[in-house]
VOPAGU-2260 file (C-alpha; in pm, 1 decimal, decimal comma):
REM VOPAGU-2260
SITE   aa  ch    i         X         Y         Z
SITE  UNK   A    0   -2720,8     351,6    1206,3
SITE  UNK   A    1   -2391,6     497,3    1152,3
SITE  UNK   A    2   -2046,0     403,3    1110,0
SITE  UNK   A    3   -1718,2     592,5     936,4
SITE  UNK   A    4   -1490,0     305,6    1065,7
SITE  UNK   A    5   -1210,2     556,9    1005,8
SITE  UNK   A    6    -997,1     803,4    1364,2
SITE  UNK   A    7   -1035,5    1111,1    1431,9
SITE  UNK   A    8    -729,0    1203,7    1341,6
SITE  UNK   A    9    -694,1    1044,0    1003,1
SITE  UNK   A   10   -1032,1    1200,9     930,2
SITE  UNK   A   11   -1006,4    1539,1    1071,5
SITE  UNK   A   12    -615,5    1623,3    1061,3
SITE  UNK   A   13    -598,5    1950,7    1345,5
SITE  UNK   A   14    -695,5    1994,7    1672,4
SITE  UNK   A   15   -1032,2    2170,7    1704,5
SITE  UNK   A   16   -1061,5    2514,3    1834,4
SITE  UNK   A   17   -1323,9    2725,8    2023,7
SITE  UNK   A   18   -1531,7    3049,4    1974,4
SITE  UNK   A   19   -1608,3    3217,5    2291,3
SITE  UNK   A   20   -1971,9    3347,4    2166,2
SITE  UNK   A   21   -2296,1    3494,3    2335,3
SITE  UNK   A   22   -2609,2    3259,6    2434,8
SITE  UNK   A   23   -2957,0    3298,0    2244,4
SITE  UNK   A   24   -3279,3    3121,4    2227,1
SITE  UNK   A   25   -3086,2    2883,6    1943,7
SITE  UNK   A   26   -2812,7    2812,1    2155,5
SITE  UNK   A   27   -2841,8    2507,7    2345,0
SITE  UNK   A   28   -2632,0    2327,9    2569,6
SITE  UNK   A   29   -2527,9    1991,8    2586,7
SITE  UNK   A   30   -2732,0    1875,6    2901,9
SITE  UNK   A   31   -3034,2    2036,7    2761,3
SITE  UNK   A   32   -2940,4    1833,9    2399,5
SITE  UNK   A   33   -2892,6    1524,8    2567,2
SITE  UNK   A   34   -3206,6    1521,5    2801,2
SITE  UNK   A   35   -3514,4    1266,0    2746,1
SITE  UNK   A   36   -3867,4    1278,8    2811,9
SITE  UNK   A   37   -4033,3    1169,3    3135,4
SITE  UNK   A   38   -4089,1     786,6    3050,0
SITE  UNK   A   39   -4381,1     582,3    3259,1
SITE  UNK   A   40   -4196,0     314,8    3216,0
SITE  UNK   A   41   -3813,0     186,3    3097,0
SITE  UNK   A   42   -3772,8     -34,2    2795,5
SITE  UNK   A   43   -3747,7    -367,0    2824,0
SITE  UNK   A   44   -3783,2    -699,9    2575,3
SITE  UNK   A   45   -3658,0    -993,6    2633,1
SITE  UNK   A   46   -3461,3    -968,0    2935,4
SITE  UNK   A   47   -3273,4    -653,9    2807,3
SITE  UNK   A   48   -3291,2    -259,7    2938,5
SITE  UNK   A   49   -3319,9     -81,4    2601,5
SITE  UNK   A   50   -3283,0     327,1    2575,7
SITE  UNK   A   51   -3576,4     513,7    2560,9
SITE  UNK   A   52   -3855,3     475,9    2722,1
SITE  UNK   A   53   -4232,1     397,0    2703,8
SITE  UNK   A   54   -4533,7     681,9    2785,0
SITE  UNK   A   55   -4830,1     608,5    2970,5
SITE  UNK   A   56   -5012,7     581,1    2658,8
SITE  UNK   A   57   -4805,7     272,2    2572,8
SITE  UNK   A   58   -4609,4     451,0    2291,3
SITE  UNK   A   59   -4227,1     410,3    2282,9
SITE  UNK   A   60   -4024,6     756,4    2324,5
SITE  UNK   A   61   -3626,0     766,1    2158,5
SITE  UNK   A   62   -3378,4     871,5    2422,9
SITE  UNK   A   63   -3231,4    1246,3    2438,6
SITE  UNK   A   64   -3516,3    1310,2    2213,9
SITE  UNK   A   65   -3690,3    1621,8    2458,2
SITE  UNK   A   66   -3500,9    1895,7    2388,9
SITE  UNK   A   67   -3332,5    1752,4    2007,8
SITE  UNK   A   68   -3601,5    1742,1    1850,2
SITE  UNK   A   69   -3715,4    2127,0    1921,3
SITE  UNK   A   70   -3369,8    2267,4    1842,8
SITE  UNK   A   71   -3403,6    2077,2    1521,0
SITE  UNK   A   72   -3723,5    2236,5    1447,1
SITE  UNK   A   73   -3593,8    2597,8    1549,4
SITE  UNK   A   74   -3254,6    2530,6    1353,1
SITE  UNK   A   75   -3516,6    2430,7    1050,4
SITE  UNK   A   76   -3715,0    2711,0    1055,1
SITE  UNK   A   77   -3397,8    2942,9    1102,4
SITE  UNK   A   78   -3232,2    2794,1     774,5
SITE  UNK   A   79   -3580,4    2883,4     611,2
SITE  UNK   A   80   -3557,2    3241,4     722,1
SITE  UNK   A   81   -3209,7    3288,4     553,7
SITE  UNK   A   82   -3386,1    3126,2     226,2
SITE  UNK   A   83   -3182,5    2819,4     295,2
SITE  UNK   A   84   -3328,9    2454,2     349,6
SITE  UNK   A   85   -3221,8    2081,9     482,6
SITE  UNK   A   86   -3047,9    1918,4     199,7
SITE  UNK   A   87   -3328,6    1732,2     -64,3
SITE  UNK   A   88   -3246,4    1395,8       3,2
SITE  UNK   A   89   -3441,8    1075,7     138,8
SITE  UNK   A   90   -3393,1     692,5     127,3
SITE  UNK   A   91   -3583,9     690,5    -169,9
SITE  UNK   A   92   -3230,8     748,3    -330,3
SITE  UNK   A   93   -3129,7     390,9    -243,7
SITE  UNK   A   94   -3437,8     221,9    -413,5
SITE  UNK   A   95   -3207,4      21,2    -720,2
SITE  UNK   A   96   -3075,2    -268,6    -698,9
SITE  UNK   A   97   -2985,5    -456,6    -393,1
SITE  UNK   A   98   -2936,1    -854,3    -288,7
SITE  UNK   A   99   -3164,4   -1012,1    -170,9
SITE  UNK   A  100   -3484,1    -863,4    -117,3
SITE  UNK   A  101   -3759,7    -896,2     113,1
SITE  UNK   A  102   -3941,1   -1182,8     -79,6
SITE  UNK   A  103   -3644,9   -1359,0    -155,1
SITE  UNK   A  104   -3529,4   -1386,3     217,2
SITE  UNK   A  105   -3894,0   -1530,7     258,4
SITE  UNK   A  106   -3812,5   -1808,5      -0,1
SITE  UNK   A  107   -3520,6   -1896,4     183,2
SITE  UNK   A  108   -3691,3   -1916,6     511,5
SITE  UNK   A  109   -3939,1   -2116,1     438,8
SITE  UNK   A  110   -3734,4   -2351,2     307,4
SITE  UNK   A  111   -3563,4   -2368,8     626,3
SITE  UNK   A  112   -3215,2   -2148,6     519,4
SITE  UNK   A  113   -3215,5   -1925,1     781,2
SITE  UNK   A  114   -2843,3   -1825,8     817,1
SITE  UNK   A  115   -2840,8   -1508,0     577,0
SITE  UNK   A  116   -3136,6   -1371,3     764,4
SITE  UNK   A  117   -2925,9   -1448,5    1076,0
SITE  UNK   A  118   -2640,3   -1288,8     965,4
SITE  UNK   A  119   -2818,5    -985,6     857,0
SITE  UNK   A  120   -2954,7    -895,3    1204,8
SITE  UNK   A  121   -2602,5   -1018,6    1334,4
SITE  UNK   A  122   -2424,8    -804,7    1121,4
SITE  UNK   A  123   -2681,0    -499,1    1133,1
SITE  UNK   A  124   -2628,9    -544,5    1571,7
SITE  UNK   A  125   -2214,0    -486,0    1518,9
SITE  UNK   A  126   -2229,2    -213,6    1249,7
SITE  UNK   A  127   -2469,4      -2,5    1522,8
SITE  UNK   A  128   -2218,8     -93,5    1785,3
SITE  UNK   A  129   -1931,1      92,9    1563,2
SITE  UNK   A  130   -2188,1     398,1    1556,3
SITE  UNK   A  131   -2119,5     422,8    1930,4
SITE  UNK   A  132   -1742,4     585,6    1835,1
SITE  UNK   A  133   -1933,1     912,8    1762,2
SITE  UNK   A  134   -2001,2     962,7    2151,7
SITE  UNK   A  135   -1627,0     948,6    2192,1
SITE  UNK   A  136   -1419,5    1127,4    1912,8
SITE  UNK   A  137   -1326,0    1463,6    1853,6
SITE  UNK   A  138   -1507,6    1627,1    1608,0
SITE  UNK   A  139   -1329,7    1980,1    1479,8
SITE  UNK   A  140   -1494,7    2294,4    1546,6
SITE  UNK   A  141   -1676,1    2410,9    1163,6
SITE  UNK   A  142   -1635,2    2790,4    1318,7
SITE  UNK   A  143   -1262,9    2907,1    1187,9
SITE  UNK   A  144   -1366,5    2771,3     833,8
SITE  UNK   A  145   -1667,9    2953,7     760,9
SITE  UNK   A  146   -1702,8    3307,0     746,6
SITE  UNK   A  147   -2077,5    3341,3     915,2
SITE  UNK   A  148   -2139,2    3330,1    1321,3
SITE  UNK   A  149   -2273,3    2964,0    1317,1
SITE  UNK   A  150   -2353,7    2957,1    1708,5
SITE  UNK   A  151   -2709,0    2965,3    1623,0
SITE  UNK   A  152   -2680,8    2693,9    1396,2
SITE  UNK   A  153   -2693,3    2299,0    1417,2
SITE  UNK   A  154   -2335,6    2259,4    1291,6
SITE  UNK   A  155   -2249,5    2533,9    1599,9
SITE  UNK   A  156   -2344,9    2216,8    1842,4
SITE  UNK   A  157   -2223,3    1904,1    1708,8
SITE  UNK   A  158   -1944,0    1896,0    1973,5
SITE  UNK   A  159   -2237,1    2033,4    2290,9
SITE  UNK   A  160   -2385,4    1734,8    2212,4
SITE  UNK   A  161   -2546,2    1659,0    1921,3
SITE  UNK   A  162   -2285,9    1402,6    1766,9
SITE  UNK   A  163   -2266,1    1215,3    2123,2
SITE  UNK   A  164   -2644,4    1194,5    2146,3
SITE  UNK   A  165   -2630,1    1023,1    1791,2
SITE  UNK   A  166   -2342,6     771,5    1874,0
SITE  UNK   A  167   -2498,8     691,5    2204,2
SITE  UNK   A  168   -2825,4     578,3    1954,5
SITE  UNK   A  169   -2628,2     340,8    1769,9
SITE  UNK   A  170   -2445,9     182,4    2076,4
SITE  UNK   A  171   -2592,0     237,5    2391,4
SITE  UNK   A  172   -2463,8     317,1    2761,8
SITE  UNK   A  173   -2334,9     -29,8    2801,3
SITE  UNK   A  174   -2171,8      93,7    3150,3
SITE  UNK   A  175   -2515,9     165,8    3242,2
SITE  UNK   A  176   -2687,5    -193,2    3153,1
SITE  UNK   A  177   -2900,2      -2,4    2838,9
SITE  UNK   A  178   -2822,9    -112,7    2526,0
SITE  UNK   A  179   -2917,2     109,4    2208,2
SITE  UNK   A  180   -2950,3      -6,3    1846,1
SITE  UNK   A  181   -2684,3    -269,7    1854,8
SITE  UNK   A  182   -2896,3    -451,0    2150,0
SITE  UNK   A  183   -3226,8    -425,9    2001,1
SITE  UNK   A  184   -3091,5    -591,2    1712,1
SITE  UNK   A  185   -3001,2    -906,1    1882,7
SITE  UNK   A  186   -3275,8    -904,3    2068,8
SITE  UNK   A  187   -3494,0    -933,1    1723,6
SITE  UNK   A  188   -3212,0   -1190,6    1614,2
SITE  UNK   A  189   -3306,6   -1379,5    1981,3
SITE  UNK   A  190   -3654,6   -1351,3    1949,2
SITE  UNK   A  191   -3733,5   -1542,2    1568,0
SITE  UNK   A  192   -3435,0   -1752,1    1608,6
SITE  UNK   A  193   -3364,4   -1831,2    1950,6
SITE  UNK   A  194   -2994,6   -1762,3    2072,7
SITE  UNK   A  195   -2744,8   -1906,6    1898,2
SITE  UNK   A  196   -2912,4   -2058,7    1633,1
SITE  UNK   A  197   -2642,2   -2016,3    1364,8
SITE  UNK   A  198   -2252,8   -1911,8    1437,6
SITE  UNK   A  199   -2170,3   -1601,9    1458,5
SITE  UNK   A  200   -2125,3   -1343,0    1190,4
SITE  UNK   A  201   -1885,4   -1038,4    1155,7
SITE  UNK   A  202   -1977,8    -737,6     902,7
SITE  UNK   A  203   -1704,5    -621,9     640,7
SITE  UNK   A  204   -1434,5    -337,4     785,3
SITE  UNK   A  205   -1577,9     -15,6     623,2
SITE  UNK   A  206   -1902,2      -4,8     482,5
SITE  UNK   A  207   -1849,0     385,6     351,9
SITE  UNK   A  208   -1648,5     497,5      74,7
SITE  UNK   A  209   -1306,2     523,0      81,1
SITE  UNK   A  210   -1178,1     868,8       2,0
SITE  UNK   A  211    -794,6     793,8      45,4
SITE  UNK   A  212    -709,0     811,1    -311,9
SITE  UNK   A  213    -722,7    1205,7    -278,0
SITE  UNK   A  214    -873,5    1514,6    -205,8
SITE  UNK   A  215   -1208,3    1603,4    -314,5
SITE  UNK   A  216   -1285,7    1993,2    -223,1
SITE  UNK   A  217    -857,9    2070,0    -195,8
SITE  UNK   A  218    -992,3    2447,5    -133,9
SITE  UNK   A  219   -1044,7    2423,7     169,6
SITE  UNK   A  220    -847,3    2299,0     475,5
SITE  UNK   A  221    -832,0    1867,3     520,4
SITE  UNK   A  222   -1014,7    1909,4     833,0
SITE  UNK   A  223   -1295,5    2096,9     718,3
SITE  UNK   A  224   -1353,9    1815,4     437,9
SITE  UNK   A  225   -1307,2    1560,7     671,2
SITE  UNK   A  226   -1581,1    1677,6     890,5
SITE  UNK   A  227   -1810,2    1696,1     532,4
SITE  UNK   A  228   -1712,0    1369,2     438,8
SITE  UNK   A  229   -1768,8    1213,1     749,6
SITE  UNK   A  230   -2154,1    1395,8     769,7
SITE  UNK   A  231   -2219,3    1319,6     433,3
SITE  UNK   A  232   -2115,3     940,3     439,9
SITE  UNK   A  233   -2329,2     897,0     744,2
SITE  UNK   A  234   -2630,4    1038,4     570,7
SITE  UNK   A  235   -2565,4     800,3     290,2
SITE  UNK   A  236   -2547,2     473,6     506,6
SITE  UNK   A  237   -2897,3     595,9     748,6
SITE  UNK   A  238   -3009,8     577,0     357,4
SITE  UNK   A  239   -2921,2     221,7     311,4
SITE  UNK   A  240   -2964,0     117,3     638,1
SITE  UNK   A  241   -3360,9     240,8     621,9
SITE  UNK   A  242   -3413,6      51,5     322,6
SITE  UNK   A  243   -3303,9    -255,8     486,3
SITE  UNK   A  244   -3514,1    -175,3     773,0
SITE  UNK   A  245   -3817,3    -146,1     635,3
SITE  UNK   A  246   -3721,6    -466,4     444,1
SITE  UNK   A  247   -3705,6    -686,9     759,8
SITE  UNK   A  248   -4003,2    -512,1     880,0
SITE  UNK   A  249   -4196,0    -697,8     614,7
SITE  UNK   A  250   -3979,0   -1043,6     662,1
SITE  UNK   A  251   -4100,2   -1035,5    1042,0
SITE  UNK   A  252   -4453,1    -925,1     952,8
SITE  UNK   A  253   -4498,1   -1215,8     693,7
SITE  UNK   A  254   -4741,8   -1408,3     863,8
SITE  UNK   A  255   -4575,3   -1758,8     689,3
SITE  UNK   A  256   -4247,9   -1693,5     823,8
SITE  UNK   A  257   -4169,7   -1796,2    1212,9
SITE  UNK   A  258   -4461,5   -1950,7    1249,4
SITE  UNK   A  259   -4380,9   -2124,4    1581,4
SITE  UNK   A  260   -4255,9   -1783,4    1714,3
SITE  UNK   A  261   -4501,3   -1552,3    1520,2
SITE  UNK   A  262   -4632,7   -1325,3    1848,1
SITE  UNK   A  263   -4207,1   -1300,7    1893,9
SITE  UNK   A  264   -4169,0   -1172,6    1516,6
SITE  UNK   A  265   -4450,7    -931,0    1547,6
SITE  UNK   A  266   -4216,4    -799,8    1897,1
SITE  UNK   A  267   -3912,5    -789,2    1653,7
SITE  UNK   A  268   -4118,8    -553,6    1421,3
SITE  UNK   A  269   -4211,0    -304,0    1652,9
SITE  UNK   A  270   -3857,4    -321,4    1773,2
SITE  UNK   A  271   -3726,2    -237,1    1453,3
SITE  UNK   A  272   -3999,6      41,6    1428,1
SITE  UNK   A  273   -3839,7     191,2    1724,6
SITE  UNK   A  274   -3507,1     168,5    1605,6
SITE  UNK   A  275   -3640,6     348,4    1258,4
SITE  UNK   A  276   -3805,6     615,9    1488,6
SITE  UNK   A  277   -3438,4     658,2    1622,5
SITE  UNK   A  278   -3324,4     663,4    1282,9
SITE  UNK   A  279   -3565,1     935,0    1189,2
SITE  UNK   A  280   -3410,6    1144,6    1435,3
SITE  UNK   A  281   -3064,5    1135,0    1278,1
SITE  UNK   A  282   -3161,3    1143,1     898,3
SITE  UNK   A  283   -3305,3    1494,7     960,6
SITE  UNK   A  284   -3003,3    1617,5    1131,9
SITE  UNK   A  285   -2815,6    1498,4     874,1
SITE  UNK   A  286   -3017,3    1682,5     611,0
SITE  UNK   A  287   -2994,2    1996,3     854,5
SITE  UNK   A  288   -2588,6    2020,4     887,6
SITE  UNK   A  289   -2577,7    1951,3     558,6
SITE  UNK   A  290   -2850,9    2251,4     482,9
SITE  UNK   A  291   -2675,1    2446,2     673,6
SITE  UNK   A  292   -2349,3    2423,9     535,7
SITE  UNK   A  293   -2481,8    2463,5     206,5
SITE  UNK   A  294   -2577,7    2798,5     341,5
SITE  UNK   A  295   -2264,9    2960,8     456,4
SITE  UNK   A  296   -1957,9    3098,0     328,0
SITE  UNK   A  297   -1601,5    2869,8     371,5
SITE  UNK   A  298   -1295,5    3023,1     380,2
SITE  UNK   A  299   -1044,0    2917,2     121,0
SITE  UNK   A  300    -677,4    2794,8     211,0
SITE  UNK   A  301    -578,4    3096,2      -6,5
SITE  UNK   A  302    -733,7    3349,4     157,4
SITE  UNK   A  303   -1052,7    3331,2     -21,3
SITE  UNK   A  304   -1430,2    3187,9      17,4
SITE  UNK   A  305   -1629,3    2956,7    -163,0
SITE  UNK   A  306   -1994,3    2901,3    -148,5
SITE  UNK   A  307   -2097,8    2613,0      73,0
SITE  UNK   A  308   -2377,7    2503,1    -179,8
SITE  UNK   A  309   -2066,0    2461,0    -411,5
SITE  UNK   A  310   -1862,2    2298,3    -161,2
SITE  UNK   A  311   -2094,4    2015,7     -23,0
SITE  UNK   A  312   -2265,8    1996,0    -383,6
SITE  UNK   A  313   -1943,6    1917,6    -572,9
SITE  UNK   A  314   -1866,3    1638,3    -266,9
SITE  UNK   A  315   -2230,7    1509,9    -290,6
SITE  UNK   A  316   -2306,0    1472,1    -622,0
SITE  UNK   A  317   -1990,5    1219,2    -615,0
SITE  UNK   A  318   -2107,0     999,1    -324,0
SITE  UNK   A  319   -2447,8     957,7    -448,3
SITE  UNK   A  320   -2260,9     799,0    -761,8
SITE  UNK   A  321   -2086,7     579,9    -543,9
SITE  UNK   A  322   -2400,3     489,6    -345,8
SITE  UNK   A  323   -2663,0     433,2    -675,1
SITE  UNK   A  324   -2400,2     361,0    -923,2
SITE  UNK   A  325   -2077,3     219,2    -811,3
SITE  UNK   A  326   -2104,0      37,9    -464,9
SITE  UNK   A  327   -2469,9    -144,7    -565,8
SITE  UNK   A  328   -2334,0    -339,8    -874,3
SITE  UNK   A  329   -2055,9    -484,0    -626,7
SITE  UNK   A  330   -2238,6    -563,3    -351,3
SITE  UNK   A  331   -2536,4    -725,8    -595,6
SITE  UNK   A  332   -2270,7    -967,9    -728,8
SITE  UNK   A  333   -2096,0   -1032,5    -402,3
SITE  UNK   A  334   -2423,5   -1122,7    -228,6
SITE  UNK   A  335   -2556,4   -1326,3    -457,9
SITE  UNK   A  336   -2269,1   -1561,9    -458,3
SITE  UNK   A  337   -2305,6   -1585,2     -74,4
SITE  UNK   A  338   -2639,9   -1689,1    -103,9
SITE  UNK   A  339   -2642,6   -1918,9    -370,8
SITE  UNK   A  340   -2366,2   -2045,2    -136,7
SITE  UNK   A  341   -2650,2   -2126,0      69,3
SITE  UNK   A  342   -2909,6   -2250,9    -160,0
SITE  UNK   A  343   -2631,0   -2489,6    -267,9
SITE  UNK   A  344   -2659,9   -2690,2      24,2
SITE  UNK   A  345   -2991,7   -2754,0      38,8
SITE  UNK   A  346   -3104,2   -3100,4     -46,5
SITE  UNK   A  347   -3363,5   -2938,8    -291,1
SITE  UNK   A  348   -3118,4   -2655,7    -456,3
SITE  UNK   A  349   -3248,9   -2662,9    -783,2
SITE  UNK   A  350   -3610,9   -2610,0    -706,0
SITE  UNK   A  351   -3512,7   -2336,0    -403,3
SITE  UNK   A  352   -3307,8   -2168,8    -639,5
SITE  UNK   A  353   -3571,6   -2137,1    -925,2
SITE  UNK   A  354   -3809,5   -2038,1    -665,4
SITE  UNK   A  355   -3536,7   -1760,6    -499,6
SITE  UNK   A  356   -3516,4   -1613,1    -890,5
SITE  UNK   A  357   -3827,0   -1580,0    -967,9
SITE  UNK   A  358   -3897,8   -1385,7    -679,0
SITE  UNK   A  359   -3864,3    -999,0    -690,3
C-alpha cells in the first residue's frame, strides 16, 4: 500500500539524468522486471478480474512477481558481499497504540455498527488507488549523487521498472479491466457487506509526514532527499498498513461476525492474504533501496561525500519518531471521537460503549 500524495516535481526538484553503463547478470531490464509467472488460471472474485494469477495447485501468484523477486534476492545477496544489509526494520515497529483494534471493531459489529468497519475497507480501497501514481511519475536518477557505479544495484532500476511494478500493485491496469489492491479491497467491502451498505467514505489528503517545514539532510542536493524521503515514507506506511491488515484478517476470520455471509468473510480473508503477499513484495524492496543506500557514498553540494548510513540514518531515525511517537497520539484521539460518534447513536450506547472499553 503506498501513497506520498505529494508531484514529482515538488518532491524531486530536477530533471533526472542517465548513465550510459554496461549490462551484467544484475542488470535487469524493465520487461524482464515487470514479467509474471505462467498462471493456470486469472483471478477472479466476485465478478472482478484481479492481477495475479492462480497456479494449478490452487495457490494465488502476485503479478510481475517472476523475474522481481530473483533480482531482489541477487541484489540481497550482493549488498551482503559488500558487508552491507537491507535496512533492520519490520511492522513490528508499529505495534503501540492505535484506534480501534481488532476486538473492538468486533464489539461494534455485533452490535450492528458497521459503518467504521465500512469505512475502513472504503478508505483502505482509495489510499491503494493513490499508490497507482508511482507507475506514472518521474522518479530522478540516484546515479549523479552517489559516488559508487550503482547499475548493479536495486536503486540502479527503480526507473526500468521497479517503481512502476509497485504502483501498478496498489492500483491496477484499470485500462485493462484488472484491478490491483484498490479492487480487492472493495471486493472484501462487497462481499461482508453487500454493495452499498453504508455511504461512501473518502480517506484524509496525506497520510505521510509532511516535510515542508524544511530540509532534513541540506548536504546533499533537494532531489536526492526527495527521492529518500519519498522511499522512506513509503516503507513507513507498508508498516502501518500491515498492521491493519492483519487486523481485519482476524475481524473477517471471527467466526461471530457476518454470520449470514460467513463462507463470503472467509473469501475476504484470503483476499486480504493476497494483498499482504503483494505487500511482502514491496516491504523488502523497501528495506533493499534503503540497504543499499546506506551502503554508498553521496556526494555533497560542496564538493564533498557523506556516508549513506549517515545520510538515510539521520532522516530515519526522525520518521520513526513521527510514526511511534508523534502521528499515533493524534490519530488515537481523533479516532476515538469518530467512533464514539458512532456508539452514540446506538439505542444501547452506554452498555456498547462499556463493552467497546473494556475490550483490548
Amino acid at each position: 500500500m503506498g501513497n506520498c500524495d505529494v508531484t514529482a516535481a515538488t518532491v524531486f526538484g530536477m530533471a533526472s539524468a542517465t548513465t550510459d553503463l554496461e549490462t551484467s547478470d544484475l542488470r535487469y531490464d524493465r520487461d524482464d522486471l515487470m514479467r509474471s509467472h505462467d498462471y493456470a488460471a486469472p483471478h477472479v472474485v466476485n465478478g472482478e478480474r484481479l492481477h495475479g494469477g492462480m497456479m494449478a495447485d490452487g495457490s494465488y501468484m502476485p503479478p510481475r512477481a517472476l523475474v522481481r523477486e530473483a533480482a531482489f534476492t541477487a541484489w540481497e545477496v550482493a549488498l551482503g558481499e559488500r558487508g552491507g544489509e537491507p535496512l533492520d526494520a519490520d511492522a513490528s515497529l508499529l505495534d503501540g497504540l492505535r484506534m480501534p483494534t481488532a476486538d473492538q471493531q468486533g464489539v461494534l459489529l455485533r452490535n450492528g455498527i458497521g459503518a467504521p468497519f465500512w469505512n475502513g475497507l472504503t478508505i483502505t480501497g482509495k489510499i491503494e488507488a493513490r499508490g497507482r501514481a508511482l507507475a506514472t511519475m518521474q522518479f530522478p536518477e540516484l546515479q549523479p549523487a552517489i559516488v559508487e557505479d550503482i547499475s548493479e544495484m536495486a536503486i540502479g532500476h527503480l526507473n526500468e521498472g521497479l517503481l512502476v511494478a509497485h504502483g501498478l500493485d496498489e492500483g491496477g491496469s484499470p485500462e485493462e479491466g484488472i484491478g490491483g489492491h484498490d479492487t480487492m479491497w472493495f471486493v472484501v467491502r462487497d462481499l461482508v457487506f453487500g454493495r452499498d451498505a453504508y455511504d461512501d467514505a473518502d480517506p484524509p489528503e496525506s497520510i505521510g509526514r509532511s516535510d515542508s517545514g524544511g530540509r532534513l539532510v541540506e548536504e546533499v542536493d533537494a532531489a536526492t532527499e526527495g527521492l529518500i524521503s519519498f522511499l522512506a515514507n513509503l516503507l513507513i506506511i507498508e508498516f502501518r498498513a500491515e498492521n491493519a491488515f492483519a487486523d481485519t484478517q482476524a475481524i473477517l476470520r471471527k467466526t461471530d461476525l457476518f454470520t449470514d455471509r460467513r463462507a463470503d468473510a472467509e473469501v475476504g480473508a484470503e483476499i486480504v492474504e493476497r494483498i499482504r503477499t503483494d505487500e511482502a513484495i514491496h516491504v523488502r524492496s523497501l528495506c533493499l533501496y534503503l540497504g543499499e543506500l546506506r551502503s554508498v557514498t553521496f556526494k555533497t553540494l560542496d564538493g564533498g561525500t557523506m556516508a549513506g548510513a549517515e545520510l538515510i540514518d539521520r532522516f530515519w531515525d526522525g520518521l520513526v519518531r513521527w510514526a511511534t511517537v508523534d502521528q499515533p497520539a493524534i490519530s488515537f484521539d481523533r479516532d476515538r471521537a469518530v467512533l464514539e460518534e458512532h456508539i452514540a447513536g446506538h439505542t444501547d450506547s452506554a452498555r456498547v460503549l462499556a463493552e467497546f472499553n473494556a475490550a483490548s
